[in-house]
C-alpha positions as semicolon CSV with decimal commas, in nm:
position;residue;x (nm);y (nm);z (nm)
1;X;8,562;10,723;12,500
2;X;8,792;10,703;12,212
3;X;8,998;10,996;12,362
4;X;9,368;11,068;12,300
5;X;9,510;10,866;12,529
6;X;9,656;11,102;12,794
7;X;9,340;11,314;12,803
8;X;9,201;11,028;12,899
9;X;9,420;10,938;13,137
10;X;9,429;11,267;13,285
11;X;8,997;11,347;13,277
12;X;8,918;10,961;13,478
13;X;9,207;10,897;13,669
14;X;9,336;10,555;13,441
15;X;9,680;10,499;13,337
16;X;9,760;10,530;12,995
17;X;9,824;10,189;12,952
18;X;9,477;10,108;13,064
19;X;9,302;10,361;12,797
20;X;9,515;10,211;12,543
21;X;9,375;9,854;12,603
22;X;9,029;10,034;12,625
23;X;9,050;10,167;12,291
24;X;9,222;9,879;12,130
25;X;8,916;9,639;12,274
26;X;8,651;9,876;12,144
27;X;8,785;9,897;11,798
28;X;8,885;9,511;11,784
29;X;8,550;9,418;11,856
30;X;8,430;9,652;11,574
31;X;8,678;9,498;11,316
32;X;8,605;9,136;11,425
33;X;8,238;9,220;11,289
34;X;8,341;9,366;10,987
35;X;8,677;9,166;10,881
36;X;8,474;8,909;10,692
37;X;8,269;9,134;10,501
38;X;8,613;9,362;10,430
39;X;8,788;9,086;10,297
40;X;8,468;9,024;10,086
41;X;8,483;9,396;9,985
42;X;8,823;9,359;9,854
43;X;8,805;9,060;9,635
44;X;8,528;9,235;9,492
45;X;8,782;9,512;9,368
46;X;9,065;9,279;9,280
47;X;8,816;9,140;9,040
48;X;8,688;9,447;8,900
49;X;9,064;9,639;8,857
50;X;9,033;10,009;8,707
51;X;9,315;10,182;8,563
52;X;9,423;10,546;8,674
53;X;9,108;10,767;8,547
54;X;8,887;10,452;8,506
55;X;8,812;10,392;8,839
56;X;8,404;10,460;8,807
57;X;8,265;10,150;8,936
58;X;8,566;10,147;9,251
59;X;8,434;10,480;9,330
60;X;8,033;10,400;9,317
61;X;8,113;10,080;9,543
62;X;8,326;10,300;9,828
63;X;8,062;10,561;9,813
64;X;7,763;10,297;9,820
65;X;7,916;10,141;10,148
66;X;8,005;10,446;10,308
67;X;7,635;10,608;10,249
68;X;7,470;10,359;10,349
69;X;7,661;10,401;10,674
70;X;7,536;10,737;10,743
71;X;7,833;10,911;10,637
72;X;7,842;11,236;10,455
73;X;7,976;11,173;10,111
74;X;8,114;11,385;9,791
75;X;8,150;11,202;9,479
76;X;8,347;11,294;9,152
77;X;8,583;11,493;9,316
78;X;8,892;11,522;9,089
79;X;8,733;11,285;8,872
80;X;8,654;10,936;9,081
81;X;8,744;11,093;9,375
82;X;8,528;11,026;9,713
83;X;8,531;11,230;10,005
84;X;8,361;11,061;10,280
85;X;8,328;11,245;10,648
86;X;8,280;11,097;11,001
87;X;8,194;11,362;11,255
88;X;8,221;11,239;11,619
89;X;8,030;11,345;11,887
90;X;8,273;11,556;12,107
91;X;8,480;11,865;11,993
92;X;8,801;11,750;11,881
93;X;9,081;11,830;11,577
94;X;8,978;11,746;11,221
95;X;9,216;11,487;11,011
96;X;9,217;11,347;10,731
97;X;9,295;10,985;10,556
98;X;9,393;10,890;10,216
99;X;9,354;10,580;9,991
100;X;9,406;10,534;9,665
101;X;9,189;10,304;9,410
102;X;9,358;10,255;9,118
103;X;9,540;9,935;8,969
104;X;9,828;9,935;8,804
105;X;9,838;9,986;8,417
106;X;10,006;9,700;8,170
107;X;10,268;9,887;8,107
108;X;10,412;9,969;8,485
109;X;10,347;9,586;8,528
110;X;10,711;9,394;8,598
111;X;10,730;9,202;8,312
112;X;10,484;9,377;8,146
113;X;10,053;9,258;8,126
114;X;9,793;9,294;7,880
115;X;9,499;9,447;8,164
116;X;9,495;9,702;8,439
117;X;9,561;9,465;8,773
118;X;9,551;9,540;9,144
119;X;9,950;9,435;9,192
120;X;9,966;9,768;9,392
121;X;9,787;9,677;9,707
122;X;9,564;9,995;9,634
123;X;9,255;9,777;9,648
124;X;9,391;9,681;9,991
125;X;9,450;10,043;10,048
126;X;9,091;10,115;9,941
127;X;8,959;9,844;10,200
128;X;9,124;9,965;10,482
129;X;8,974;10,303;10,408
130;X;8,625;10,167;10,405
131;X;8,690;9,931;10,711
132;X;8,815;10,280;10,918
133;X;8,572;10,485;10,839
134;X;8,348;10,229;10,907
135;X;8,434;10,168;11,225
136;X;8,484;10,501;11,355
137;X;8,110;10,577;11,282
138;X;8,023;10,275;11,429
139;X;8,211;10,468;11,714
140;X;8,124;10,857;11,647
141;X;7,919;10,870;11,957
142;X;8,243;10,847;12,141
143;X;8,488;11,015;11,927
144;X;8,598;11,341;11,914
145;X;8,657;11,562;11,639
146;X;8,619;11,512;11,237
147;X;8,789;11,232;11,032
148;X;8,785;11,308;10,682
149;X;8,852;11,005;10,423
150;X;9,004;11,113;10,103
151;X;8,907;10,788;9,781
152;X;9,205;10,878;9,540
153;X;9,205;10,783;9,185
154;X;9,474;10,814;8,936
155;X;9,804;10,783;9,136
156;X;10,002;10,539;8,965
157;X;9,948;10,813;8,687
158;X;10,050;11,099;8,984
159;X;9,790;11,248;8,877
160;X;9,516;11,235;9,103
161;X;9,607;11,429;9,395
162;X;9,660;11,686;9,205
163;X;9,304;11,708;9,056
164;X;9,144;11,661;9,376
165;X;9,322;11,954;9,513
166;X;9,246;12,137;9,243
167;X;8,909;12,062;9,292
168;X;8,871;12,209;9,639
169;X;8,902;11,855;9,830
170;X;8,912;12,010;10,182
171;X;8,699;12,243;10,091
172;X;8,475;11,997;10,271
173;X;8,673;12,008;10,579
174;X;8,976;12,142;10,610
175;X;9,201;11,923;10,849
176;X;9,518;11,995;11,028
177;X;9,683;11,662;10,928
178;X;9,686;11,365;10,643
179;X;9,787;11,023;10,691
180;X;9,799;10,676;10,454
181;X;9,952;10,384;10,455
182;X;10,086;10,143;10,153
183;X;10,114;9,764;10,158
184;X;10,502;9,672;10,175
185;X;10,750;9,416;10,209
186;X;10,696;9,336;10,580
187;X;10,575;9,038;10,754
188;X;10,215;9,074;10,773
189;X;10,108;9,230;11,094
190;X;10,396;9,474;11,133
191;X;10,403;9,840;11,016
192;X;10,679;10,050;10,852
193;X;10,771;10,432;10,917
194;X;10,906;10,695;10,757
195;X;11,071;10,966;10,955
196;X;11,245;11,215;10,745
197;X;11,217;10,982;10,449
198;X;10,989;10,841;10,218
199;X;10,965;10,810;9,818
200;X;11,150;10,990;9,539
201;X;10,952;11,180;9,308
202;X;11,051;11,231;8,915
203;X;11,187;11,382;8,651
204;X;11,115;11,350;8,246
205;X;11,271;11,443;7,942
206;X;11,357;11,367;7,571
207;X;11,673;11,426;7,317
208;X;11,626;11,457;6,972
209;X;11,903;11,361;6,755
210;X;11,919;11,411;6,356
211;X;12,118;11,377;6,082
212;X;12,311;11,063;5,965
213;X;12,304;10,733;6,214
214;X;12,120;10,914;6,456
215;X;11,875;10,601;6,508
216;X;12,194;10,423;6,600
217;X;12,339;10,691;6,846
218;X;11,976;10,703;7,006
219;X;12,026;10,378;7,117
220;X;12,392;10,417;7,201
221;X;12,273;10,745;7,430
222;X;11,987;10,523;7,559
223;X;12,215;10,270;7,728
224;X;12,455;10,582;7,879
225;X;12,187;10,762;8,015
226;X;12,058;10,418;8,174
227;X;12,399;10,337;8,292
228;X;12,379;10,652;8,520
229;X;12,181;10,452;8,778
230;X;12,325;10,405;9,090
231;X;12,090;10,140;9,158
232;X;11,874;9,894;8,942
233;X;11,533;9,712;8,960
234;X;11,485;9,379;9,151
235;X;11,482;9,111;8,953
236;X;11,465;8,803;9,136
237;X;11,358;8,689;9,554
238;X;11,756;8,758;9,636
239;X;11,727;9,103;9,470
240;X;11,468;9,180;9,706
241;X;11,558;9,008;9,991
242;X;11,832;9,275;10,001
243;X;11,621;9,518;9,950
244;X;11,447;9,503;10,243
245;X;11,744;9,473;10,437
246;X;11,861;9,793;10,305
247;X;11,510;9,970;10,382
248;X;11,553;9,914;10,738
249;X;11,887;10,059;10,744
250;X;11,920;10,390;10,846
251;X;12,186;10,583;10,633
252;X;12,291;10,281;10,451
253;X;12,278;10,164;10,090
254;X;11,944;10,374;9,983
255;X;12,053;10,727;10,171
256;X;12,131;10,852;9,857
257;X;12,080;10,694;9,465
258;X;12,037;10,777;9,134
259;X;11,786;10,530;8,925
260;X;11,751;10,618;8,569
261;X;11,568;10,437;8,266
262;X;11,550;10,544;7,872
263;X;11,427;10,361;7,550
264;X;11,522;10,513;7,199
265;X;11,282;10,517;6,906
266;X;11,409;10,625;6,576
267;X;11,604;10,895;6,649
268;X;11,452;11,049;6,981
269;X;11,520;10,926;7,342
270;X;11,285;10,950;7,650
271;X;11,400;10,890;7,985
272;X;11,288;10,919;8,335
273;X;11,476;10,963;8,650
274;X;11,451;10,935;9,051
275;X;11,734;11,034;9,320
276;X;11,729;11,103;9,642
277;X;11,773;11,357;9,827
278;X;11,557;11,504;9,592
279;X;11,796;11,833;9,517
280;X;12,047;11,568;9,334
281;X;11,793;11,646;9,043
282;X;12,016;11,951;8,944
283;X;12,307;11,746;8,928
284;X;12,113;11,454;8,716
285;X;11,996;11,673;8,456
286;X;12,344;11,823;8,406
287;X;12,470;11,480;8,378
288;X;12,199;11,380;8,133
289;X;12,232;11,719;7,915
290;X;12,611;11,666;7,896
291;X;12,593;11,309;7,728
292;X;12,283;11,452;7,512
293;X;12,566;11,688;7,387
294;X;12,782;11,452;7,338
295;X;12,577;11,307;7,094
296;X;12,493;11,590;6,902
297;X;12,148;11,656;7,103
298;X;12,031;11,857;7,359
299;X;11,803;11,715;7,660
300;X;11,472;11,884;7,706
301;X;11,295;11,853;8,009
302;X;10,944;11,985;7,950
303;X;10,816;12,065;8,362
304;X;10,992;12,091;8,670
305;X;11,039;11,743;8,827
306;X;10,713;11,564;9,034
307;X;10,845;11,596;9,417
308;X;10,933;11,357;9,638
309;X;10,714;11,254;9,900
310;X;10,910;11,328;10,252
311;X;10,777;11,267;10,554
312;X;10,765;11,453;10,843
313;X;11,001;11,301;11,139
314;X;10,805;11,421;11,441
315;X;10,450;11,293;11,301
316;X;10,633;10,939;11,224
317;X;10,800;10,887;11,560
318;X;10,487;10,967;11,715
319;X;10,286;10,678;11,527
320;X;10,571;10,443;11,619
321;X;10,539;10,555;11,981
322;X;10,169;10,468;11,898
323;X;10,160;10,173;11,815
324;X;10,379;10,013;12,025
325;X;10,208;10,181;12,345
326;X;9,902;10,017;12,159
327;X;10,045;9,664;12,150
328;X;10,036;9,703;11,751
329;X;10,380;9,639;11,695
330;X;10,605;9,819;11,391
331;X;10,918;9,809;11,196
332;X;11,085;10,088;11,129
333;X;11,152;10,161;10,726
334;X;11,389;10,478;10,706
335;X;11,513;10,449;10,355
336;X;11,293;10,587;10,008
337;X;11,209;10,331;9,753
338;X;11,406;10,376;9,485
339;X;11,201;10,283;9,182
340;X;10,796;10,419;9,313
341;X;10,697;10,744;9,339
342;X;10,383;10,856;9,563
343;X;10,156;11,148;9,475
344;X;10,080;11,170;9,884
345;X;10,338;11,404;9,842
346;X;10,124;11,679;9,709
347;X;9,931;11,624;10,012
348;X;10,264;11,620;10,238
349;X;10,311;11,953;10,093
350;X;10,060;12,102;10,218
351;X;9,975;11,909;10,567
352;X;10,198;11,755;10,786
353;X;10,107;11,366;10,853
354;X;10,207;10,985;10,806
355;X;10,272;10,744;10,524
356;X;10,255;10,382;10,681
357;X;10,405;10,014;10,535
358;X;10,187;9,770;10,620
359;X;10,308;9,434;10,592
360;X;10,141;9,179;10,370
361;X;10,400;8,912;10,328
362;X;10,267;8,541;10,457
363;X;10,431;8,347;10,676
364;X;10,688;8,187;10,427
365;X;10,533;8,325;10,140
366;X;10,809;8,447;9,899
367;X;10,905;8,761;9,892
368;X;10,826;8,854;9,539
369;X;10,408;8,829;9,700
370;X;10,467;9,104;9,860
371;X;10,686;9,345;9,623
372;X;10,415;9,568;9,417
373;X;10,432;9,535;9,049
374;X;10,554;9,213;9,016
375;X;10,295;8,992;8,897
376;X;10,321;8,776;9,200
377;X;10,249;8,991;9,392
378;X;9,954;8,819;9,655
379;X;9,940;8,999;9,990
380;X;9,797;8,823;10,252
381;X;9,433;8,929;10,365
382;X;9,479;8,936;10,693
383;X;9,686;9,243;10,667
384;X;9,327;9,420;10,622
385;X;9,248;9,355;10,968
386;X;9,546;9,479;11,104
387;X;9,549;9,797;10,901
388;X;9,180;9,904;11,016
389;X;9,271;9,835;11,364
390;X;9,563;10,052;11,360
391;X;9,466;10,321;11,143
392;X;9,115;10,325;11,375
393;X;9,321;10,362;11,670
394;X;9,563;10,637;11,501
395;X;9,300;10,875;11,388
396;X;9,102;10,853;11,654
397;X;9,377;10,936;11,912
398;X;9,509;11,248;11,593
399;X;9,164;11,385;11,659
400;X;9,142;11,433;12,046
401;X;9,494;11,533;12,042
């Protein structure tokens, strides 16, 4: 049965080891069946990209493949959103998985782009839903509990948790944990965590400056709020080759940062801003406000800033412990992002649960084909196999926990 794996264990008398492998063969025998057709699925959506809000025909394929599955599924839920539900057989905890489906608008493009274009991975993302939930009710007659998959539109907007909240998304079912997982810089095949970390959220603002040269001292305010940044943007395969090295240290280069940007028109400045640990926003603002002043302005910032996405320590060690008991294999990723932001965190806010990397670079592939945004980006498909095989695994052991 697809048990936890010590209940297992305990209820027939098998090491844990041995329910491990059992699990792992059941599932990768599922996946071999479907890995073909997934990989299908997602070229499909790389063709067809939607844009946060747009995602209508996204949505009407995930729900079309899920239906016809047998699953229970809610459309238009926070707009695009899908909410599709695999009840197993056997009493067990209910959890829930999230994937978003949007591409990534022209203008959060690195270089900038003309068209809304899956350089995100979330088409990946979306696949990995469908290939999970497609395999666990291949496998519902021996699982236990309720998974619940969560189709999320509208995050590179960070907007589209927040509607389907709003809109009563576990109203459904409500589970006692969320997990999801993002494609990142690792080799394919290998998995990232979290614990304690994650992504910065975000703050906004303008300054309005009149009176005589004040299109000139817009830009001059521009560049000083910009040069605030403790950090700045990858630019080039070396850029990020050092990036990931400072990801996987723990307390090093990316424990704490300040990224700003800011772009003057006339006489009025917007900005944006990330730091981490999120409470350096106070000290950002003051910052910004003081050279806003200095310039004859004031800054106004219009909403509290978005939140960062943290996640919880105990439920990440416990996937790492997973997957290596399950021969999956992980890196560990303890440092935030400095320049994404990840409405999961609205989620994380209210249930405790997982963000995953999964690693889509080639072997030998340059780096820059696995960095999001940048218009080379061109993970490799076989990180859709591994993904449904260890996100399979995970929920069904979160469920007969």
């Amino acid at each position: 049965m697809l048990l936890g794996s010590a209940a297992v264990a305990a209820a027939v008398g098998l090491p844990t080891h041995a329910v491990a492998a059992l699990r792992r063969n059941m599932i990768e025998a599922e996946v071999d069946r479907l890995e073909g057709d997934l990989i299908a699925f997602r070229r499909d959506l790389h063709a067809n990209p939607e844009g946060p809000g747009e995602e209508s025909r996204t949505a009407a394929r995930v729900a079309e493949r899920l239906t016809a599955a047998g699953l229970s599924v809610t459309t238009g839920v926070g707009g695009h959103g899908v909410v599709a539900v695999v009840r197993g057989r056997h009493r067990g905890r209910t959890v829930a998985y999230r994937a978003d489906m949007d591409a990534v608008p022209a203008g959060d493009q690195i270089g900038g782009g003309t068209a809304p274009l899956h350089l995100c991975g979330h088409d990946i993302h979306t696949t990995v839903g469908v290939g999970a939930a497609l395999v666990l009710s291949r496998l519902r007659h021996r699982l236990h509990g309720t998974v619940v998959f969560v189709f999320q539109p509208a995050e590179e907007t960070l907007t589209g948790a927040r509607a389907m909240l709003d809109a009563g998304v576990f109203g459904i079912a409500r589970p006692e944990e969320i997990h999801a997982l993002h494609c990142g810089l690792l080799p394919v095949g290998m998995f990232g965590i979290n614990p304690g970390s994650g992504l910065p959220g975000q703050d906004r603002g303008t300054v309005v400056l009149d009176g005589e040269g004040a299109a000139e001292r817009a830009e001059r305010l521009s560049a000083d709020i910009a040069a605030l940044a403790t950090v700045s943007v990858p630019k080039d395969a070396a850029d990020l080759e050092r990036l990931v090295e400072d990801l996987q240290v723990e307390d090093g280069p990316l424990a704490e940062f300040v990224y700003t940007r800011a772009s003057a028109e006339e006489g009025t400045v917007s900005f944006a801003s990330r730091c981490w640990p999120e409470d350096r926003y106070t000290e950002v603002r003051a910052d910004i406000d003081a050279l806003a002043r200095s310039y004859g302005g004031s800054a106004v910032f219009p909403q509290d800033p978005f939140p960062a996405m943290v996640c919880p320590a105990p439920e990440a060690y416990g996937l790492k412990r997973f997957l290596d008991r399950s021969g999956f294999g992980t890196g560990v990723v303890h440092a935030p992002i400095p320049f994404s932001g990840e409405d999961f965190a609205l989620f994380l806010d209210e249930l405790p649960g997982t963000y995953t990397y999964l690693g889509v670079r080639s072997p030998g592939a340059d780096v820059t084909t696995s960095y999001p945004h940048f218009p080379t980006f061109d993970p490799d498909e076989a990180a859709i196999g591994h993904g449904v095989r260890a996100m399979s695994a995970w929920l069904s052991e979160r469920t007969a926990c």
